[in-house]
Every structure is written in C-alpha cells, then in structure tokens.
N, C-alpha and C positions, 0 to 999 in steps of 0.2 A: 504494500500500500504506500504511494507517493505521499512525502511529508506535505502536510498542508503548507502552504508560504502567507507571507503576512497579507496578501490582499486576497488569498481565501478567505481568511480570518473575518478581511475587512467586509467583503461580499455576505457573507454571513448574519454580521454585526449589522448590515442595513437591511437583511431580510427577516431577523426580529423585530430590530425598531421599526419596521412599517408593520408587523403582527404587534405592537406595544407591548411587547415579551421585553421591556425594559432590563433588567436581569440579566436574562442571556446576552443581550447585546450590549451588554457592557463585559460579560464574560467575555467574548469576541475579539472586541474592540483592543482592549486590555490585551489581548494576545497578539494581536497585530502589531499593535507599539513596541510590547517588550521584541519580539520580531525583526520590527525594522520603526526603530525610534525618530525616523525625519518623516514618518508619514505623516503629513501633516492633517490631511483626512479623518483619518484615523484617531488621532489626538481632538481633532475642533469637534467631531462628533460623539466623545465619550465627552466631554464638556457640555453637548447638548444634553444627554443620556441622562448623566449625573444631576445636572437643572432639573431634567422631568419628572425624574423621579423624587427628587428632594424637595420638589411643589406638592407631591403627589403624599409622599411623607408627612409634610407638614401639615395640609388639609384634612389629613385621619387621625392627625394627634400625635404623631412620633414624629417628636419636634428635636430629640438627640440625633436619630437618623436623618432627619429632614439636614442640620447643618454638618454634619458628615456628607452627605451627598454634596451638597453646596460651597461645602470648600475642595471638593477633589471637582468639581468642575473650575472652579477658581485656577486651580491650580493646572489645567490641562490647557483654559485660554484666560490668561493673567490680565489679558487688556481687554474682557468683557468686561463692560462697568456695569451692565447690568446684574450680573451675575452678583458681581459684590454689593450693590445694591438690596437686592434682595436678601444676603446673606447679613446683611448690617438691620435689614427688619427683622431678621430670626431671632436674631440675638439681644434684639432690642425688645421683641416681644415674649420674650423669655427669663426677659429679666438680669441679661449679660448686658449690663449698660457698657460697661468698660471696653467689651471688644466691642460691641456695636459703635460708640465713638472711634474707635481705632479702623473701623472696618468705612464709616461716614468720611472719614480722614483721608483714607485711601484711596476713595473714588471723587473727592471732590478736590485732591491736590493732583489726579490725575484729567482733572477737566481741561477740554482744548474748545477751540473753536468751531467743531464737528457737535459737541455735547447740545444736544436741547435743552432751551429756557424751563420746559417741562420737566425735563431729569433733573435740570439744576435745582429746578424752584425745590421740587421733589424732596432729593436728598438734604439741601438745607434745613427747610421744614421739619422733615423727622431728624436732624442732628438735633435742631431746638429740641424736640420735645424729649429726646434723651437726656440733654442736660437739665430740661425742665424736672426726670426724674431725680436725677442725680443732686438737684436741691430738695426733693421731697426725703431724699435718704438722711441727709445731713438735718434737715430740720429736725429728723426721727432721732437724732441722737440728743441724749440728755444735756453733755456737757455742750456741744452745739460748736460751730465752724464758722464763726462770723466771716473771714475771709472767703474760705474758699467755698461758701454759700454763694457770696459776691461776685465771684470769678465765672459759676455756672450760669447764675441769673443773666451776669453779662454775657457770656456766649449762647446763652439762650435766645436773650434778644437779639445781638449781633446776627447769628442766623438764620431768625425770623424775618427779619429785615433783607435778608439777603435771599431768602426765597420770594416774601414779595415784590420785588426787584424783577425779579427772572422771570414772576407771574404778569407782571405789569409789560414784558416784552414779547409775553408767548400767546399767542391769539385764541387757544385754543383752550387758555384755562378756564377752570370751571369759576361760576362768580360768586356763586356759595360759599366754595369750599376758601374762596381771598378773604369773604370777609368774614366768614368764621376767625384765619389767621389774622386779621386785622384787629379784632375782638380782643384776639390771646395775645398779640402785640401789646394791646392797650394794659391786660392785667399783668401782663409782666412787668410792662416799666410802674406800675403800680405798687406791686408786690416787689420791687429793688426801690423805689422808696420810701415805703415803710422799712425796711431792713437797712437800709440809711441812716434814718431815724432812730429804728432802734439803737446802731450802735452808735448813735452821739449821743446819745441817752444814757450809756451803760458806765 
C-alpha cells in the first residue's frame, strides 16, 4: 500500500470539512502539515477548522475547549484579527479579564489601514468594558486601589471614546447600539468623578 503524501492528507481534510466531520478534518489537516510544513493550505484551513469548531464549542457550553480550539487557530494564521478577536470575547466572557486585555492589545496594536471602522469600533468597545470589569474587581476588595481603580476607569473611557470615533466613520453602524455606548460614556466619566472626589476627600 503507497504511503499517503501530505496532499492526500490534504484532499481528505477538505472532504470532511464539506461533510462538517470537523474532527477528522482536522485529524487530516494536522497530518498534512506535520508532512510537509510550507503547505500553506493546509495550515490557513486547520485555522479555519479550529475557529469552527471553537464557535461550535463555545455555543454548547464548553467554553475550556471553545479557547483551546481558538488559540490553535491563532496560532496556525497569527494575522487573523478576527480570530483573536473573538478569542479576546472568550476570555472576557469567562471571566479571564487579564488575557482578554492582552488578547484586545494584540489585535488592536496590530490595526492597519485595511482594518474596518467596524472591527475597530468593535474591539475598543469590548476592551472598555473589560477594564470597566476590572474596576468592579478592585472596588470588591476591602482594602481598595485608589490608583489603579483610576488607571482602569481611564482606559475604560479612553476606549470608549475611541470606539465611538471609529463608529462615527463606519456607515454601517448600528445607532442603538452608539448610543447605548454614548450612555456608558456618560456614567463613566461620572463614576471617575466621584472617585476623584472621593480620594480628595480621604
């Protein structure tokens, strides 16, 4: 019996993923690369694989698996922003604020001139509302973090500002969902002056 070669593999690998045998075809796929590692093919479509299934994960509640799948796509096409995008919502709805910052960090110090006012506005928006967590954490502590409450509130708003920015360019955004963020704009810089106040007060 002739050795399979890496674009049997690959052939394989795309005659699962159109049966959505997700699974196998990344068993395939995987063997094609280790194989012949410059198939580029081979690589962009276990990246697709790994997204599909890590959506599909995440939607039935296996949200450990869902970011496992979603970082081995990351990692097979490192210049999807979407990809990390989405892996920065995992994480953030899970309650990983810290990578999910690291992960918002990523995709928006990787913005170019190709990036949509959409994605931008996007990803800024949900950075605010991580750091928006990350001062509800610090208020939860007893002894309390005057400063680096400060620090989040401001990059909260900073953010926020800088999604509405990108939403004010993009034709396409929704006008709800601006002034909703216009709203939370408004209680933030709210909520950073009374915390002003309080520590001139202390």
């Amino acid at each position: 019996m002739a050795k399979k070669s890496a674009n049997d593999y690959f052939q394989r690998g795309i005659e699962y993923f159109n049966q959505n045998d997700l699974d196998q075809a990344i068993i395939q796929f995987t063997e094609a690369v280790k194989l012949d590692p410059a198939l580029t093919d081979a690589r962009n479509n276990l990246a697709v694989v790994y997204s599909n299934r890590g959506i599909r994960f995440f939607k039935e509640g296996n949200k450990k698996q869902a970011i496992a799948d979603l970082t081995e796509s990351a990692r097979y096409n490192p210049d999807d922003l979407q990809t990390f995008g989405t892996l920065g919502y995992m994480y953030e709805n899970t309650g990983n604020f810290n990578e999910a910052i690291d992960t918002y960090n990523k995709v928006i110090n990787s913005f170019d001139s190709n990036t949509s006012n959409n994605f931008k506005s996007r990803i800024h928006s949900s950075r605010s509302g991580v750091y928006g967590m990350k001062c509800k954490e610090i208020k939860g502590d007893n002894e309390g973090d005057n400063e680096k409450y400060l620090k989040f509130i401001n990059a909260a708003i900073s953010d926020l500002e800088a999604g509405l920015k990108y939403a004010k360019d993009d034709p396409n955004a929704n006008p709800e969902s601006v002034d909703l963020e216009k709203e939370a704009l408004k209680l933030l810089h709210s909520m950073r002056e009374r915390h002003l106040k309080f520590m001139k007060d202390q």
